[in-house]
SERO-4910 file (N, C-alpha, C, O; in steps of 0.05 Angstrom, whole numbers):
BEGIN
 pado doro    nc1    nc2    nc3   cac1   cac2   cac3    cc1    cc2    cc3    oc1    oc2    oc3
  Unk    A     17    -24      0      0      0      0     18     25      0     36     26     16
  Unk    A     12     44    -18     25     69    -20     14     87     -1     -7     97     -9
  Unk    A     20     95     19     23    121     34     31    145     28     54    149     20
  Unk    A     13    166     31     23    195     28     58    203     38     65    195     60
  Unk    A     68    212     29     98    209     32    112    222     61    132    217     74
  Unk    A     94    236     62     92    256     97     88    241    112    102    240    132
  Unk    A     61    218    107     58    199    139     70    176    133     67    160    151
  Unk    A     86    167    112    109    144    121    127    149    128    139    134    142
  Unk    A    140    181    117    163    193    134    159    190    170    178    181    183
  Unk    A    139    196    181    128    210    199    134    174    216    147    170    237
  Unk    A    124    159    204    111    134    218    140    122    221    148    118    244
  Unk    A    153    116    203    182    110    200    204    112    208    224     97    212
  Unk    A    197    140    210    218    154    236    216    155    267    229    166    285
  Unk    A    188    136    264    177    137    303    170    115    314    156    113    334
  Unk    A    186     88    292    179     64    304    207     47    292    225     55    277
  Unk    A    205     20    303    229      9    297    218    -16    273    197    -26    280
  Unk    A    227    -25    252    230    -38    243    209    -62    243    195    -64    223
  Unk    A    204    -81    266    198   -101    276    164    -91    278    143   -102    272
  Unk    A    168    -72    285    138    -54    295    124    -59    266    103    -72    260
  Unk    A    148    -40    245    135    -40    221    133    -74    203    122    -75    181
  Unk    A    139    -85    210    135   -107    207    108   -115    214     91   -118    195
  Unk    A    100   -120    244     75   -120    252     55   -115    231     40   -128    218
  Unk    A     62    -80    236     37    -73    222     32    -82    188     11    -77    176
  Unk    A     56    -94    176     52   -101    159     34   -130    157     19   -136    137
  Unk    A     36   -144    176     23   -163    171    -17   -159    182    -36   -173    177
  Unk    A    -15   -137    197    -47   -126    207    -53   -110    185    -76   -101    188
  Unk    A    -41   -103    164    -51    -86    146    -65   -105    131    -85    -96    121
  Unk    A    -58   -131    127    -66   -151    101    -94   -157    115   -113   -157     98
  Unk    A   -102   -162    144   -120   -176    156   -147   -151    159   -171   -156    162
  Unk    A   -131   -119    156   -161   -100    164   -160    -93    129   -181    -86    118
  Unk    A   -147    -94    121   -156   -105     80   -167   -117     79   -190   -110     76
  Unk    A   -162   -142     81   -188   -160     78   -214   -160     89   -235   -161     76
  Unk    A   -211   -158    117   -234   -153    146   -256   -131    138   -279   -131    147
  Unk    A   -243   -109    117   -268    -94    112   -263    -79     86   -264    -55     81
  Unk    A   -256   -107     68   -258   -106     33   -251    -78     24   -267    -63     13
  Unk    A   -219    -70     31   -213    -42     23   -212    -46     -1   -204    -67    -10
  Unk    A   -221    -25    -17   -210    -18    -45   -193      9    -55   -203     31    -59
  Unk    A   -168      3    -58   -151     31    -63   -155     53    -77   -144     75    -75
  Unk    A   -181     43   -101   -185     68   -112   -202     87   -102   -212    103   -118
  Unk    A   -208     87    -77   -230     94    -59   -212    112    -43   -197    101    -27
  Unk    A   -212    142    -47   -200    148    -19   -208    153      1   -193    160     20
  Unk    A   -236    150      4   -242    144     36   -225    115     49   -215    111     72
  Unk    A   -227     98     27   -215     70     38   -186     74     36   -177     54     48
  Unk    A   -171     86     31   -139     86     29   -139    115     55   -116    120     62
  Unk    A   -158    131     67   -153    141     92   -157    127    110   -141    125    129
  Unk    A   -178    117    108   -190     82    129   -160     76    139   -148     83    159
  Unk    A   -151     60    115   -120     46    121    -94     64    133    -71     54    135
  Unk    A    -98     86    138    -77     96    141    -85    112    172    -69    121    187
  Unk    A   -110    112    175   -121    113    201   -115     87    222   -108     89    246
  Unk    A   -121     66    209   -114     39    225    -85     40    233    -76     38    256
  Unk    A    -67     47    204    -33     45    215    -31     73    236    -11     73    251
  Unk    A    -39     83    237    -33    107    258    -33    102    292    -20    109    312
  Unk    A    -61     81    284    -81     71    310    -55     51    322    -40     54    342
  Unk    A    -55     29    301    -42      9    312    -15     12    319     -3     -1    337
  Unk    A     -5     33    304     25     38    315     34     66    342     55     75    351
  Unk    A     11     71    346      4     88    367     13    116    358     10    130    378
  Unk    A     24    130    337     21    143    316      4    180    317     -7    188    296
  Unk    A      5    195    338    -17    215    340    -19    228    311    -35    245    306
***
């Protein structure tokens, strides 16, 4: 998933590695869990609201 370039800087620089790992594998499960579609940008803010959530992210 492509991220606005500001909040992967942002996310990237405030977590370690392993973290981002994690969330890589919770990204595939709330994709599926509530049938995102990327060409939707309500649904590609959805997803980038969850990575914020899950990585504790203000």
């Amino acid at each position: 998933m492509g991220y606005p370039r500001a909040f992967k800087e942002k996310v990237l620089g405030g977590i370690c590695a392993t973290c981002w790992k994690e969330w890589e594998d919770m990204e595939v499960k709330v994709i599926n869990e509530y049938r995102l579609n990327f060409m939707d940008p309500q649904h590609r803010e959805m997803l980038q609201k969850s990575c914020a959530e899950f990585l504790q992210i203000p």
